[in-house]
Backbone as numpy.savetxt, mean C-alpha at the origin, in Angstrom:
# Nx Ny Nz CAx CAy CAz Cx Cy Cz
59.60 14.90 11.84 58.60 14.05 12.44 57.36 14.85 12.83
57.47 16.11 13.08 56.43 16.59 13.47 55.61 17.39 12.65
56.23 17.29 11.08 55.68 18.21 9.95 54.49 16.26 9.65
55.26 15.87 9.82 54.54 14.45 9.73 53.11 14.08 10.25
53.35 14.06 11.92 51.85 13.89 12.28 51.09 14.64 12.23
51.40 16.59 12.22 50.34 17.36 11.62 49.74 17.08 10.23
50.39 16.45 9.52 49.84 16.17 7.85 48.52 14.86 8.42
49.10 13.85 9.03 48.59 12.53 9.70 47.79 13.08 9.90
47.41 13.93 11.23 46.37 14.64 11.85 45.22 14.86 10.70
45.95 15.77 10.48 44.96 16.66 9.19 44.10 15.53 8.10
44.77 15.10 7.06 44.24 14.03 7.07 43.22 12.89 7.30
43.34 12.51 8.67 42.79 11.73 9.35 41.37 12.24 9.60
41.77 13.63 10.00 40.06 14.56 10.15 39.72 14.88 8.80
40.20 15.18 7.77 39.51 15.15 6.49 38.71 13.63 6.01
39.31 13.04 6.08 38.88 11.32 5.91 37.51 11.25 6.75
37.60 11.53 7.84 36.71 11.47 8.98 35.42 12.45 8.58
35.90 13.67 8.17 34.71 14.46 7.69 34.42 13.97 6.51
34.93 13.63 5.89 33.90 12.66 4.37 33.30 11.99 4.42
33.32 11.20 5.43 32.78 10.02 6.34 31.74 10.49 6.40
31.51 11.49 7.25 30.37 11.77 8.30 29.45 12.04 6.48
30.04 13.42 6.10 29.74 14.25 4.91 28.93 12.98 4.14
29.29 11.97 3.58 29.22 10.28 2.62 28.00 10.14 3.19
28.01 10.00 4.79 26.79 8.98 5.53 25.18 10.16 5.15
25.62 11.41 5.85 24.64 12.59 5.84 23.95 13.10 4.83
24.54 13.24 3.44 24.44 14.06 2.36 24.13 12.37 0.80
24.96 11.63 1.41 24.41 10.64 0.70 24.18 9.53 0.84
23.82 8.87 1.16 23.70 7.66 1.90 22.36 7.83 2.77
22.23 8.48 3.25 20.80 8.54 4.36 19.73 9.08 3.21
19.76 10.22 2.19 18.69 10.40 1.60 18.65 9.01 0.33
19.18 8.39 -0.03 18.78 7.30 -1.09 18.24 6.66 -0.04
18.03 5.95 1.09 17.70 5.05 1.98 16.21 5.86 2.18
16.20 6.61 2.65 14.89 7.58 3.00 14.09 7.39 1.45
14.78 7.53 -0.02 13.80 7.59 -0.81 13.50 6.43 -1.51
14.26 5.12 -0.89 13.59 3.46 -1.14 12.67 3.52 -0.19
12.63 3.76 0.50 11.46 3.81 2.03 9.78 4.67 1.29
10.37 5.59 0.26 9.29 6.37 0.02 8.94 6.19 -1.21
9.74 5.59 -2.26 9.26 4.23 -3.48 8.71 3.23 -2.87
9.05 2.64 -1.97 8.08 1.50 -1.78 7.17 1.38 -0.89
6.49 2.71 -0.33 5.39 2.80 0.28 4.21 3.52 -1.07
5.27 4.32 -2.28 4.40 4.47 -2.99 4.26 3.23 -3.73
4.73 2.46 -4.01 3.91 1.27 -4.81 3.50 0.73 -4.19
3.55 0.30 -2.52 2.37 -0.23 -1.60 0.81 0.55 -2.39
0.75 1.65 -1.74 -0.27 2.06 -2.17 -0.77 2.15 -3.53
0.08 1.84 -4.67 -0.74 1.77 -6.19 -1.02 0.31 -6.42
-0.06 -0.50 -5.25 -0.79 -2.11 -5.11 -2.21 -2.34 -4.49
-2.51 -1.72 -3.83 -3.40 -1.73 -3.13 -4.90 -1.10 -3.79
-4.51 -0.08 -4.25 -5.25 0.70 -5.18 -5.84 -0.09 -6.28
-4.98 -0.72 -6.87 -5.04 -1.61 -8.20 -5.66 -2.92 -7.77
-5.30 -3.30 -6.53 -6.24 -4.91 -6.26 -7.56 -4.67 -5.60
-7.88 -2.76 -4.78 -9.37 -2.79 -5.15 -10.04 -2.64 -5.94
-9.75 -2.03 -7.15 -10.33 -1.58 -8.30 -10.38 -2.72 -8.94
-9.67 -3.98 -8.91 -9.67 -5.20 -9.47 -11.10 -5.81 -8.72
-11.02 -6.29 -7.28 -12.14 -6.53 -6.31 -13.02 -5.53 -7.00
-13.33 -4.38 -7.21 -14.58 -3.61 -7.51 -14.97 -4.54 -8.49
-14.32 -4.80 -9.61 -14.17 -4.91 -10.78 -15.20 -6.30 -10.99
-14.34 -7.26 -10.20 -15.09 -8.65 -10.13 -16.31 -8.52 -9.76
-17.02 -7.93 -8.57 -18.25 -7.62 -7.64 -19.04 -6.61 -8.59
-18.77 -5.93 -9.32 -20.08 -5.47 -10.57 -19.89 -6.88 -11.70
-19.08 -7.18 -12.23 -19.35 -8.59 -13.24 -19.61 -9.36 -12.40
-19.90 -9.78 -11.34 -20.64 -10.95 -10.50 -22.11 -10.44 -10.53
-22.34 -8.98 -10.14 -23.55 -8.61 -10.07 -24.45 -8.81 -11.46
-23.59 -8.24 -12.51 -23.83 -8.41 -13.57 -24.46 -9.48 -14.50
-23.77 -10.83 -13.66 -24.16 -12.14 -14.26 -25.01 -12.93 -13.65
-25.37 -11.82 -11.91 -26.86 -12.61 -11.32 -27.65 -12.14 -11.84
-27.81 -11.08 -12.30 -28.64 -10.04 -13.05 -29.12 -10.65 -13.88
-27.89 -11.31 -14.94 -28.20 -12.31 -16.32 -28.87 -13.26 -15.55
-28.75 -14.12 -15.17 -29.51 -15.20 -14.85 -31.00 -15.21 -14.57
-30.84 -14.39 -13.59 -32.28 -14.04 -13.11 -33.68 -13.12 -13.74
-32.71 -12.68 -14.88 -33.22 -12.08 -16.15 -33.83 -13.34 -17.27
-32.72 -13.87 -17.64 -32.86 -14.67 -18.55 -34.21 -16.25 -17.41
-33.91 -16.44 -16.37 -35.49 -17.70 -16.10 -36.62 -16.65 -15.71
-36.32 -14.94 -15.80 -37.89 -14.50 -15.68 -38.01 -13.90 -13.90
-37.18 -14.21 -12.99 -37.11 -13.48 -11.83 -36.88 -12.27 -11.63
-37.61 -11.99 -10.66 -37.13 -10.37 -10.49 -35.86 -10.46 -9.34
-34.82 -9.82 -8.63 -34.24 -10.14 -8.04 -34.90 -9.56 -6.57
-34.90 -10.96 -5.10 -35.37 -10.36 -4.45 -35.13 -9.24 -3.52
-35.83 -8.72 -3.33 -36.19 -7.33 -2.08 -37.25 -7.66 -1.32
-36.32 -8.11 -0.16 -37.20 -7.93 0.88 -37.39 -6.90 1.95
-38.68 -6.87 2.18 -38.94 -5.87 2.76 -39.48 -5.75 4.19
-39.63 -5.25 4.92 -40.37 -5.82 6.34 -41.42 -6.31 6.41
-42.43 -5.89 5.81 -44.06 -6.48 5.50 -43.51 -7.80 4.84
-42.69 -8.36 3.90 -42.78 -9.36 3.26 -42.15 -10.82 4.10
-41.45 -10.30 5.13 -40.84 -11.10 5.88 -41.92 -12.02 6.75
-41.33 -13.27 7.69 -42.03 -13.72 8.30 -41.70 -13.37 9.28
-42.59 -12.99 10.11 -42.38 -12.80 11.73 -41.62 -14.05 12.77
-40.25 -14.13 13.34 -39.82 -15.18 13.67 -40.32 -15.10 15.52
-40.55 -16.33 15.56 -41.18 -16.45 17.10 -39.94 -16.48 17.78
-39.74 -15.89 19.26 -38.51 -16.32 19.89 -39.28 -17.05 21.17
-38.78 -18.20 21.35 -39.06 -19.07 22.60 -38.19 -18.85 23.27
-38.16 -18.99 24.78 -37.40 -18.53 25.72 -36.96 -20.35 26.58
């Protein structure tokens, strides 16, 4: 009986240290490197929908450009001299 629960014993703390060993060595770094895949594709999402936004805002510019090209306008600039002086009433 007692060659018994020393085996039990033993055992039981081997089991127990694989445990720990399982959680430490594997299990915590795959978790840590989904955490650090999906902060890197945060950021190539993000990256990619400003460069998209850039993208739109020069072809928008692009096609006031056309317009204002094509009836003969220049596009305006205003300037301080060209402005009207606004009265403020109190």
């Amino acid at each position: 009986m007692d060659k018994f629960v020393k085996i039990s014993i033993i055992v039981a703390a081997l089991m127990a240290g694989f445990g720990v060993f399982y959680h430490y060595v594997i299990h915590l770094p795959a978790i840590e490197r989904e955490k650090r895949d999906a902060e890197e594709q945060e950021k190539a999402d993000a990256a990619l929908a400003e460069a998209a936004r850039k993208s739109q805002y020069e072809s928008c510019k692009g096609r006031a450009a056309q317009m204002y090209n094509a009836i003969g306008l220049e596009p305006a600039r205003a300037s301080q001299s060209q402005r009207r002086p606004t009265s403020k009433t109190a």
